[in-house]
MARRO-764615 format. One record per residue: residue number from 1; x, y, z negated of N, C-alpha, C in turn. Coordinates in Angstrom, 2 decimals. Each point is the difference from the previous one (the first is absolute). Example, Ala and Ser with C-alpha at 12.3 -4.5 7.8 and 13.67 -1.06 7.14 Angstrom:
2
  resi      n_X      n_Y      n_Z     ca_X     ca_Y     ca_Z      c_X      c_Y      c_Z
     1    13.19    -5.69    -7.80    -0.89     1.19     0.00     0.90     1.20     0.00
     2    -0.35     1.05     0.72     0.82     1.19    -0.06    -0.77     1.09    -0.73
# end
This chain:
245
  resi      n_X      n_Y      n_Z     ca_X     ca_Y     ca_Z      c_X      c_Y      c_Z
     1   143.85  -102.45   141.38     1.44     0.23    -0.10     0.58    -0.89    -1.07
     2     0.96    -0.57     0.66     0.66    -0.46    -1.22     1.57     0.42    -0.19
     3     0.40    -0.72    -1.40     1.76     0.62    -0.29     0.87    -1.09     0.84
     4     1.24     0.74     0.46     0.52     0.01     0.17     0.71    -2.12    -0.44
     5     0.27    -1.38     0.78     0.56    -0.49    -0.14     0.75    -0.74    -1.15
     6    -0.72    -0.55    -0.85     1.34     0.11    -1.22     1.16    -0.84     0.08
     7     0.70     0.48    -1.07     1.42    -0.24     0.03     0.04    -0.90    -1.34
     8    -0.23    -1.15    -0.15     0.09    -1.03    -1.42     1.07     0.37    -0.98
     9     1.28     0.08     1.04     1.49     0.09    -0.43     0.24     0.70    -0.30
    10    -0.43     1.32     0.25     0.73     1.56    -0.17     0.46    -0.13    -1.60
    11     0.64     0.81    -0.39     0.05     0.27    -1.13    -0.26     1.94    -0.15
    12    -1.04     0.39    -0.36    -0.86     1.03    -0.04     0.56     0.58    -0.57
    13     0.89     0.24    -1.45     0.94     0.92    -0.55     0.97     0.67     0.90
    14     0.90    -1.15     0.86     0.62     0.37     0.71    -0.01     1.06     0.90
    15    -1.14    -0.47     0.90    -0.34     0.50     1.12    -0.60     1.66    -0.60
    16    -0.64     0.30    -0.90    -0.20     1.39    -0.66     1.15     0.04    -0.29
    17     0.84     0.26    -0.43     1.48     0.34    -0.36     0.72     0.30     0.99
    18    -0.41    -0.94     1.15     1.04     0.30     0.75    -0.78     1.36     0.91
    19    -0.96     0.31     0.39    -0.56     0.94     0.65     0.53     1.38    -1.25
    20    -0.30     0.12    -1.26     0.79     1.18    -0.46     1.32     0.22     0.42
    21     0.81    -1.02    -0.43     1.31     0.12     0.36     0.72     0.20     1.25
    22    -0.99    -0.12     1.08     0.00     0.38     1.40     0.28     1.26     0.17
    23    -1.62     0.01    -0.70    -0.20     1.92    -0.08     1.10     0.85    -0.02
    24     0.13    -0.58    -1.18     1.08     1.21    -0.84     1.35    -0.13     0.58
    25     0.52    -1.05     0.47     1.50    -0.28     0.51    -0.27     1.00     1.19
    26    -1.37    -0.52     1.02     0.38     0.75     1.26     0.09     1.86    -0.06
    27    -0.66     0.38    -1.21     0.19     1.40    -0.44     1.36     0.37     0.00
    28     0.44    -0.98    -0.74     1.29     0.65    -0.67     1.20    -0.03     1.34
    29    -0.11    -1.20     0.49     0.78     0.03     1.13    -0.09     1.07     0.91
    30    -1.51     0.26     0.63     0.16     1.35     0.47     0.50     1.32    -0.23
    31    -0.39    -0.22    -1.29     0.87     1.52    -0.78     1.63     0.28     0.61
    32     0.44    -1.70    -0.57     1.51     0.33     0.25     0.43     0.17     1.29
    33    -1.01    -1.15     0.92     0.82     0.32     1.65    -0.32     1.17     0.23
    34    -1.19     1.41     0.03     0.04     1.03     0.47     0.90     0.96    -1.42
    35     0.17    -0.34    -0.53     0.80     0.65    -1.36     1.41     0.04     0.75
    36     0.62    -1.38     0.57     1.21    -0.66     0.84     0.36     0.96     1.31
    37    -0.91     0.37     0.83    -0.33     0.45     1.13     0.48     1.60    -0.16
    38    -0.88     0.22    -1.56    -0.13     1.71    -0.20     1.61     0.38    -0.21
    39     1.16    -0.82    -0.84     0.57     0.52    -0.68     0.88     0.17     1.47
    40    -0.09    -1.31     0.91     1.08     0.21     0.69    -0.09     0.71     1.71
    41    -1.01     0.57    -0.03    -0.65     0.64     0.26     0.47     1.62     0.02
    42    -0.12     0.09    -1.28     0.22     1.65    -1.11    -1.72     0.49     0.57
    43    -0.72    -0.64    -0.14    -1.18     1.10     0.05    -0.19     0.55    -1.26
    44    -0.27     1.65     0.40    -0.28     0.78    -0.57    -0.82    -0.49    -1.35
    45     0.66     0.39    -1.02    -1.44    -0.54    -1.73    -0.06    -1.51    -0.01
    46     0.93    -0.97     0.98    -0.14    -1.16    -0.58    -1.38    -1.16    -0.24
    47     0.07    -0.77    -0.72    -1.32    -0.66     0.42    -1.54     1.06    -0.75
    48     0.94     0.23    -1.45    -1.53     1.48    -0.57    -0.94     0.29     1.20
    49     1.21     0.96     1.01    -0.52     0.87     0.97    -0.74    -0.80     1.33
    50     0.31    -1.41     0.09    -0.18    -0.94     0.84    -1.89    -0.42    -0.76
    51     0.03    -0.39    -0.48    -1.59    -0.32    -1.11    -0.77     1.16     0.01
    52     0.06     1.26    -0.21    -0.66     0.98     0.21    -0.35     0.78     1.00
    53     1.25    -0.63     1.33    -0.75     0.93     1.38    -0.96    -0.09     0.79
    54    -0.76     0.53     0.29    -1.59    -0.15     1.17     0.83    -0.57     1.32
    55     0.93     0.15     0.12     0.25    -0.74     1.43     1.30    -0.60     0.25
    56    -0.13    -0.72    -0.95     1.77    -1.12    -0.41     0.32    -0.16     1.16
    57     1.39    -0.51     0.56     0.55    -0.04     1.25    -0.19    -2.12     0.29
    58    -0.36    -0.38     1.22    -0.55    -1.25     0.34     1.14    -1.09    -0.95
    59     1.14    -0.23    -0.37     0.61    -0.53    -0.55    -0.39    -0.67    -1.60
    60    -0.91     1.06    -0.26    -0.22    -0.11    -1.68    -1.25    -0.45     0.21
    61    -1.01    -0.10     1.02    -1.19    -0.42    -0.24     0.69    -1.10     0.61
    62     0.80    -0.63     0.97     0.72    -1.52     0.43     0.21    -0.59    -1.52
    63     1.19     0.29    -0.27     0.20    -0.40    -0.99    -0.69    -0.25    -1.16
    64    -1.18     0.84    -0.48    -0.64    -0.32    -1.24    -0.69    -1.03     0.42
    65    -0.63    -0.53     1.24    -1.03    -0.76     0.47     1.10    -1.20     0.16
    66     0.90    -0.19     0.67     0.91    -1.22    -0.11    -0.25    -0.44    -1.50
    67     1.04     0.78    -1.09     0.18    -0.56    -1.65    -1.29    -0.23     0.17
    68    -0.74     0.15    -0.59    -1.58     0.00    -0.37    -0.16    -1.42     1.08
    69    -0.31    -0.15     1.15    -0.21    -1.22     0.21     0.89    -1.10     0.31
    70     1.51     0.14    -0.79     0.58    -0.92    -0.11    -0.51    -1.00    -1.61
    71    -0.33     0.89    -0.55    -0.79    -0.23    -1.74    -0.84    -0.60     0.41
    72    -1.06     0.08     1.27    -1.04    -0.25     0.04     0.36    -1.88     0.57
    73     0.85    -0.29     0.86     0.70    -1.04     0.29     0.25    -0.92    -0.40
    74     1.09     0.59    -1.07     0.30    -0.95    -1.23    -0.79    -0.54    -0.73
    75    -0.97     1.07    -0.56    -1.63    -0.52    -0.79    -0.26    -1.10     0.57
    76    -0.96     0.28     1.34    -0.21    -1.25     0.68     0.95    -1.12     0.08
    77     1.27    -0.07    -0.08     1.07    -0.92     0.24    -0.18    -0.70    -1.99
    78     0.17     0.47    -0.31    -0.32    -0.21    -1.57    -0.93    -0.87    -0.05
    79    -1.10     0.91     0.10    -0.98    -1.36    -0.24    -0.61    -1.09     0.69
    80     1.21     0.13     1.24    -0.66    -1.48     0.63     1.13    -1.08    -0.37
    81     1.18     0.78    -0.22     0.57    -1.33    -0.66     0.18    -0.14    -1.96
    82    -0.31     1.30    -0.15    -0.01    -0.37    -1.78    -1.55     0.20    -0.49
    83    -1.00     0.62     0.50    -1.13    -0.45    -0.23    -0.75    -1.32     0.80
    84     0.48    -0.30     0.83    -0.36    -1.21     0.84    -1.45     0.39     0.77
    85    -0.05     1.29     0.67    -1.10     0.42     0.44     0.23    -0.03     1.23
    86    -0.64    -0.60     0.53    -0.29    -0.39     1.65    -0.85     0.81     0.96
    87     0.71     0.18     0.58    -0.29     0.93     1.38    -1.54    -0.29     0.75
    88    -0.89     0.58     0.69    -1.36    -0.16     0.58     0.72    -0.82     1.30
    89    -0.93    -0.96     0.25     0.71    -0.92     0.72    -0.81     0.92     1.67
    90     1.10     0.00     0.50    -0.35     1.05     1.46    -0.14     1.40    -0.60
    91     0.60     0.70    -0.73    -0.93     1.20    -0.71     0.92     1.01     0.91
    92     1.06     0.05     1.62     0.06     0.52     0.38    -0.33    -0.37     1.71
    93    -0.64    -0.71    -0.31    -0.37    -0.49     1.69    -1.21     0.93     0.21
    94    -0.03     0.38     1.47    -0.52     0.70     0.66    -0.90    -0.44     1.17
    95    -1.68     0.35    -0.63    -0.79    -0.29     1.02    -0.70     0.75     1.09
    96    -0.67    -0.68     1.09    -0.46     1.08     1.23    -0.69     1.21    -1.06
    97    -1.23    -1.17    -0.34    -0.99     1.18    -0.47     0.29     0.69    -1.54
    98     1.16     0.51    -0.51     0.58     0.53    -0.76     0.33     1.78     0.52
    99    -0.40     0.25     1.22    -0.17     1.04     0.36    -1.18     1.10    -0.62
   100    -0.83    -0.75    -0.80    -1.23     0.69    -0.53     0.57     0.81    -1.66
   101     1.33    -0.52    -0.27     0.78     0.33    -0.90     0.18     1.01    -0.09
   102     0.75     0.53     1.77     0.57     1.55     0.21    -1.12     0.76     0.11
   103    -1.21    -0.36     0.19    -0.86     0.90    -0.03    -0.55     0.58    -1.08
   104     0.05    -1.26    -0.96    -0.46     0.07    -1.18     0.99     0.95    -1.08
   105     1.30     0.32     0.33     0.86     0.60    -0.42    -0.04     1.73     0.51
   106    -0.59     0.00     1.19    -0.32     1.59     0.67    -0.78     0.60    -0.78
   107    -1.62    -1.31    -0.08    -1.00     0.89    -0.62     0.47     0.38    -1.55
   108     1.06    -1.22    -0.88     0.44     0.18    -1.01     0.03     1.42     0.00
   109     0.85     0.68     0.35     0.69     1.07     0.24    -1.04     1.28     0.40
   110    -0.63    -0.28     0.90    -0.93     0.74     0.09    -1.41     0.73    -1.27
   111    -0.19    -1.83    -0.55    -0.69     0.02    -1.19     0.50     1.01    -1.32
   112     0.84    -0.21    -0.12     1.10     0.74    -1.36    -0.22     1.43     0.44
   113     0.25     0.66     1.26    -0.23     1.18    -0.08    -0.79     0.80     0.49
   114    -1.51    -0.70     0.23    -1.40     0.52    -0.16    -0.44    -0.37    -1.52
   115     0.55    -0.82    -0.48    -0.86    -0.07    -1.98     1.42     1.41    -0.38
   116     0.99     0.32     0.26     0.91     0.90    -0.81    -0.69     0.95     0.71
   117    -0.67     0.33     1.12    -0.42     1.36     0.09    -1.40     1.09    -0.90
   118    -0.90    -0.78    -0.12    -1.01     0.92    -0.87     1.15     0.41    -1.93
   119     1.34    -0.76     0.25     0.43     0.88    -1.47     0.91     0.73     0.53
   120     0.38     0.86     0.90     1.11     0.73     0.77     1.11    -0.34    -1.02
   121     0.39    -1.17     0.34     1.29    -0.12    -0.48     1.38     0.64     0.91
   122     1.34     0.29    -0.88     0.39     0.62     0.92     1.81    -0.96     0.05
   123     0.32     0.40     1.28     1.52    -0.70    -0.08    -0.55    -1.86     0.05
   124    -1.22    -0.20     0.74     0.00    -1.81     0.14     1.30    -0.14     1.28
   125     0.19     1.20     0.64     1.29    -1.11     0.95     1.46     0.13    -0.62
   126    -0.07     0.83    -1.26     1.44     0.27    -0.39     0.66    -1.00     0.09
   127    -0.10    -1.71    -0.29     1.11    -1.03     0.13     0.09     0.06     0.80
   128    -0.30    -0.52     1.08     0.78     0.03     1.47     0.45     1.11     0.39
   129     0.01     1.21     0.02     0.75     0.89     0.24     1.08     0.28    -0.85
   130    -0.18    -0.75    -1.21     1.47     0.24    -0.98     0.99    -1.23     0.01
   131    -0.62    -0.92     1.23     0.71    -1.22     0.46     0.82     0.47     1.11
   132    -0.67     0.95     0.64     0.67     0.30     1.19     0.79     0.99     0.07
   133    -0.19     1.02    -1.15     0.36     1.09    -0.06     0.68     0.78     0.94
   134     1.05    -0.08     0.53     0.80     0.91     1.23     0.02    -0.93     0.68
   135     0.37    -1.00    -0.27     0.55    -1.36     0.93    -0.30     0.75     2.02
   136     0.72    -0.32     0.11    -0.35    -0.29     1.57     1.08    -0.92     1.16
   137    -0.36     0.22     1.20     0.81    -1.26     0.75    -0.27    -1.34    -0.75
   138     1.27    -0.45    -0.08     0.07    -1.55    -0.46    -0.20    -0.40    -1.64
   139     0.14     1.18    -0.67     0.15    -0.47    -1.17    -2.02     0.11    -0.27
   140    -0.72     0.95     0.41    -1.03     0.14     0.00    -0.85    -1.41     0.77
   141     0.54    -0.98     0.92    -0.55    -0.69     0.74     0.73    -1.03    -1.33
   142     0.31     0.19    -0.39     0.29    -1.49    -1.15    -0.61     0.10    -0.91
   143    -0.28     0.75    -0.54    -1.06     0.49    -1.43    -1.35    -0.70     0.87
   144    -0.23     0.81     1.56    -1.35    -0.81     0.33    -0.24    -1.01    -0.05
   145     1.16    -1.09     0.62    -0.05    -1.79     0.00    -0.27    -0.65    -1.33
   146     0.90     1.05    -1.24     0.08    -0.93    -1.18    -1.53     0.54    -0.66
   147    -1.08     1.11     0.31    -0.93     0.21    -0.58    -1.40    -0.55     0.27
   148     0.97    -0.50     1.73    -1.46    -0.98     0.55     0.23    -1.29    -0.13
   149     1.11    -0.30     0.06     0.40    -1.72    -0.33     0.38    -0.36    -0.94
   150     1.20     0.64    -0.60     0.80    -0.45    -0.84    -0.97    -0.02    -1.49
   151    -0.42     1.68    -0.14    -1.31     0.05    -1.20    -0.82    -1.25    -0.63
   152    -0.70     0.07     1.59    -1.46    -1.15    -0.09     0.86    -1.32    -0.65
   153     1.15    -0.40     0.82    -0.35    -1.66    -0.16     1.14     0.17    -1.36
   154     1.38     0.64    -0.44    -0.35    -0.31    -1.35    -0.96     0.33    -1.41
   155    -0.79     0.97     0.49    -0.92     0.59    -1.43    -1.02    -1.53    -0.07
   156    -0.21    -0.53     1.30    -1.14    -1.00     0.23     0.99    -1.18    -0.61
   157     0.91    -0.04     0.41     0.87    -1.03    -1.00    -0.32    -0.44    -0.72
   158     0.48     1.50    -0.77     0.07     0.11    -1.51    -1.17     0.35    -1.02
   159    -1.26     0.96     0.77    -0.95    -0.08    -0.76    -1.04    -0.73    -0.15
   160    -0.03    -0.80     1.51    -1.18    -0.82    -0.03     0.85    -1.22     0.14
   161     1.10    -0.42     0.48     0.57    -1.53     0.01     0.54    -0.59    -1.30
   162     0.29     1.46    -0.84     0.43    -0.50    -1.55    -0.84     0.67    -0.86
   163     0.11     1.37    -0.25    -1.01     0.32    -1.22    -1.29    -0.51     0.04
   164    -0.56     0.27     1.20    -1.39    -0.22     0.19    -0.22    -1.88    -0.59
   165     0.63    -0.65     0.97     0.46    -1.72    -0.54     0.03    -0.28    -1.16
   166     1.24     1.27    -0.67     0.21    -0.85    -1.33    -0.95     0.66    -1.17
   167    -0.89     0.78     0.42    -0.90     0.99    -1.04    -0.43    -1.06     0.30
   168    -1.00    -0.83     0.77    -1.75    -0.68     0.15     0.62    -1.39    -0.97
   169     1.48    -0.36     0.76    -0.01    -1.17    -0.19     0.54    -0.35    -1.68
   170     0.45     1.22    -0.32     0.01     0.16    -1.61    -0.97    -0.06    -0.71
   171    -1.04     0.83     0.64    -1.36     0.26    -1.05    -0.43    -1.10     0.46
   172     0.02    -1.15     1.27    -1.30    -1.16     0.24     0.45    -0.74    -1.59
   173     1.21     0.11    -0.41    -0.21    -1.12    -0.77    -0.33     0.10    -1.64
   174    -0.47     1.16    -0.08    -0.88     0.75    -1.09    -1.58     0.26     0.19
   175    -0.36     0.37     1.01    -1.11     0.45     0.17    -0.68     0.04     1.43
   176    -0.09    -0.99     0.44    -0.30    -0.28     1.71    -1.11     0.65     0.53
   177    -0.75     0.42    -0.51    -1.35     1.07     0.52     0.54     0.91     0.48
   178     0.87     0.88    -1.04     0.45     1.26     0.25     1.20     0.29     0.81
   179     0.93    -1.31     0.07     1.26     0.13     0.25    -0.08     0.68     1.40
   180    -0.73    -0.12     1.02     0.06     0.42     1.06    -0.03     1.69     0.09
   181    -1.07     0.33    -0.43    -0.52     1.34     0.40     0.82     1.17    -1.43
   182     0.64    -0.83    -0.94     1.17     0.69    -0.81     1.29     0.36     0.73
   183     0.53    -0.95     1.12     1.18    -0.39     0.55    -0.28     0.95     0.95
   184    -1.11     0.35     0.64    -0.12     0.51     1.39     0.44     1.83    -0.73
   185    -1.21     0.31    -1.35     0.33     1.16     0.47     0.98     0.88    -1.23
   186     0.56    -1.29    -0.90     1.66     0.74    -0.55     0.66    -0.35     1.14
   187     0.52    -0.61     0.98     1.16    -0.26     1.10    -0.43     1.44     0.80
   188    -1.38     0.24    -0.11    -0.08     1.65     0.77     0.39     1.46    -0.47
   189    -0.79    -0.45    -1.40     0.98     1.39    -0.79     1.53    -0.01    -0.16
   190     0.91    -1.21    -0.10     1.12     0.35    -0.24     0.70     0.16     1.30
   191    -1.05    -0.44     1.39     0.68     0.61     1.79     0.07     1.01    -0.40
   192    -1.14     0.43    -0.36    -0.13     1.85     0.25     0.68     0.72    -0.88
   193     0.22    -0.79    -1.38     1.03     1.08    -0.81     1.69    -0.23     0.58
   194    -0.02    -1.23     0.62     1.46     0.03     0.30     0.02     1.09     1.09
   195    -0.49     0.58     0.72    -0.22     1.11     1.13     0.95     1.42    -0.78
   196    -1.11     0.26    -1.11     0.69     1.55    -0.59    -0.62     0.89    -0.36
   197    -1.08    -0.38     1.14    -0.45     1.40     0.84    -1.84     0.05    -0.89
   198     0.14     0.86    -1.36    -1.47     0.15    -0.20    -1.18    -0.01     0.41
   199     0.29     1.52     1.07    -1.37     0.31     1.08    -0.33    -1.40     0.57
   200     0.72    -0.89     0.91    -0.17    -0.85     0.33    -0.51    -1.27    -0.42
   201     0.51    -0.34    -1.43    -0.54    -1.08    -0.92    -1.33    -0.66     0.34
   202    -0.91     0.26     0.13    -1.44    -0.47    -0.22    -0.04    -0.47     1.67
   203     0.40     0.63     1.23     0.27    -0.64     1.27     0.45    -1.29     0.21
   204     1.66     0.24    -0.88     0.72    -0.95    -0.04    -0.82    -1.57    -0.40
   205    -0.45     0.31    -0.93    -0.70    -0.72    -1.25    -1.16    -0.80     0.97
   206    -0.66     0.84     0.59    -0.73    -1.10     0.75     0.54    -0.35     0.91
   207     0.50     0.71     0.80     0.90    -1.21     1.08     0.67    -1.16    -0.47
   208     0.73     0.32    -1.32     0.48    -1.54    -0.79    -0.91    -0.82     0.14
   209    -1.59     0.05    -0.73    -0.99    -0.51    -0.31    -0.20    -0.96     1.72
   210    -0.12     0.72     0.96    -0.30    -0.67     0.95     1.20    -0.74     0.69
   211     1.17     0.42    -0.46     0.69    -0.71     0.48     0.19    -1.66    -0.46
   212    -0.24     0.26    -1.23    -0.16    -1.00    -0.69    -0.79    -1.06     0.01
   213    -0.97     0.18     0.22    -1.08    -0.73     0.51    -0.32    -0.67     0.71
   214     1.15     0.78     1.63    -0.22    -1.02     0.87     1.46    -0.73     0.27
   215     0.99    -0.18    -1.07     0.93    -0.78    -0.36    -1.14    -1.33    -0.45
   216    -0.80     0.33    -1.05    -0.90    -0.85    -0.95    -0.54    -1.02     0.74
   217    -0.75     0.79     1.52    -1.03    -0.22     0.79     0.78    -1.52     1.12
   218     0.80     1.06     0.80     0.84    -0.66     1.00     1.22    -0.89    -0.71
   219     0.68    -0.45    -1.12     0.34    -0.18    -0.44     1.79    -0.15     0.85
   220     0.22     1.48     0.49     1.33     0.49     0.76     0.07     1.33     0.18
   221     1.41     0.24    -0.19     0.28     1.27    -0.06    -0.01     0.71     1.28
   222    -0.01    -0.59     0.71    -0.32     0.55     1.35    -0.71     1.39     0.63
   223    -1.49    -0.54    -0.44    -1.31     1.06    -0.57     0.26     1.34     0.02
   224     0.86    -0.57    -1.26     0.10     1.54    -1.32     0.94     0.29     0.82
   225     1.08    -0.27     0.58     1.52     0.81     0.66    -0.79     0.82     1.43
   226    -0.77    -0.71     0.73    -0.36     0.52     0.78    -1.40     1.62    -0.44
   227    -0.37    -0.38    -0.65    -0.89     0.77    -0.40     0.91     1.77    -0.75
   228     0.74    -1.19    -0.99     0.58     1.44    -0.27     0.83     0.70     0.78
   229     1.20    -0.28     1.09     0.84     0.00     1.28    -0.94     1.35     0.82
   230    -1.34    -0.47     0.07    -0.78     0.93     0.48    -0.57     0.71    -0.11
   231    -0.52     0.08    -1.42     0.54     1.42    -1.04     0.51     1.12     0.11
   232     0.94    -0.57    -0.22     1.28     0.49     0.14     0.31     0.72     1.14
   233    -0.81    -0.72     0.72     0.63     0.92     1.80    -0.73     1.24     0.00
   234    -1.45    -0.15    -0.04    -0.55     0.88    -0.10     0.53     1.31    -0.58
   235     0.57     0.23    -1.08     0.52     1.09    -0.51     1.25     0.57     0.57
   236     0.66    -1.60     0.35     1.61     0.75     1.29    -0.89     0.78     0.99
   237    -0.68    -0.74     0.62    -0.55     1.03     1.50    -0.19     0.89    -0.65
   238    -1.30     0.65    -1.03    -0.52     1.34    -0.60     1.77     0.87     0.05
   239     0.43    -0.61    -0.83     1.32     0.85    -0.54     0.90     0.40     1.42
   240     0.05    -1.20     1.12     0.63     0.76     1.18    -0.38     0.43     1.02
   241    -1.44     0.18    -0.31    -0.53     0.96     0.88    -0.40     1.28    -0.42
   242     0.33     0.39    -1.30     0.23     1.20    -0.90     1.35     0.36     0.40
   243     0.92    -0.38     0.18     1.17     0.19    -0.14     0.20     0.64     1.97
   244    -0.46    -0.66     0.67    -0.39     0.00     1.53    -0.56     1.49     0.12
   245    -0.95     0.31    -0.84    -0.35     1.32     0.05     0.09     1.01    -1.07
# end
């Protein structure tokens, strides 16, 4: 395996800077558009009561996921023209045998919750059901599109097309042994802490890890979108065929 392409030009401050400042803008923006939504709205308790409910209404999980990956956008937009960090050349082209991806994304899924079972953990499907919460009809079929599409390809963006990028390609130029397998698995802990979701953490965490890797490997985001996309599905079907019965 090797890293990831380098980038001569980048300017490496940048490009870390600009992935915080992503972060945090796309937070804040979400706050306000479902904050925007709540007031005019009049829902009941306002955004307080909006942050604390088990089954927020489909608008506020739209909206927090828009802000949040409009931050995530800009980041990337940032540092390709003020860090001078360059894009994986094909890193969204799509091949036949790239189908071994979605599979590889089932067993993902599968994997995570045969190792979470000998600790009876409890509440592993609470996110997606607190994504979906009441939703139904159309507003419920949009939460699905943006959790199977929209999710994958900006988190893959942003965690493996920039953090992941600009972690290796920061540390190659300190410490090139390590830079790789440092980059792979902080870009995983901070997927999984950007999530929320505790119980889940250590799942998350390796799925980063592998997602990462085969960004490293295949050197395109492709991989990882497809892999995680299918993930991801896996838990829509579980969740609507719970819901089915």
């Amino acid at each position: 395996m090797t890293s990831p392409p380098p980038a001569p030009s980048a300017r490496w401050g940048i490009v870390l800077g600009a992935m915080v400042v992503g972060f945090v803008a796309g937070e804040i923006l979400g706050t306000v558009l479902v904050g925007l939504v709540a007031g005019l709205s009049h829902y009941p308790g306002g955004l307080t009561a909006l942050t604390h409910a088990s089954a927020p209404p489909w608008w506020f999980v739209a909206g927090s996921l828009v802000g949040l990956w409009c931050g995530f956008a800009g980041a990337v937009y940032l540092a390709r023209t003020r860090g001078h960090l360059q894009p994986l050349a094909g890193q969204w082209r799509f091949r036949p045998g790239d189908l071994i991806y979605v599979v590889l994304g089932v067993a993902l899924q599968f994997g995570v919750d045969l190792a979470y079972r000998p600790w009876h953990v409890s509440h592993l499907n609470r996110p997606v059901h607190h994504l979906f919460g009441g939703a139904t009809g159309a507003g419920a079929a949009l939460i699905a599109v943006m959790t199977l599409l929209g999710a994958p390809f900006m988190e893959e963006m942003f965690f493996r097309g920039l953090v992941f990028r600009g972690l290796a390609g920061a540390l190659h130029a300190r410490e090139r042994g390590l830079a790789l397998w440092v980059a792979v698995i902080a870009s995983a802990l901070l997927f999984a802490l950007a999530h929320g979701e505790a119980a889940q953490f250590a799942g998350l965490a390796a799925v980063g890890v592998v997602l990462a890797l085969l960004v490293a490997r295949t050197k395109r985001l492709a991989p990882s979108f497809l892999t995680h996309a299918s993930f991801n599905a896996v838990a829509l079907v579980a969740l609507f065929s719970q819901r089915a019965h």
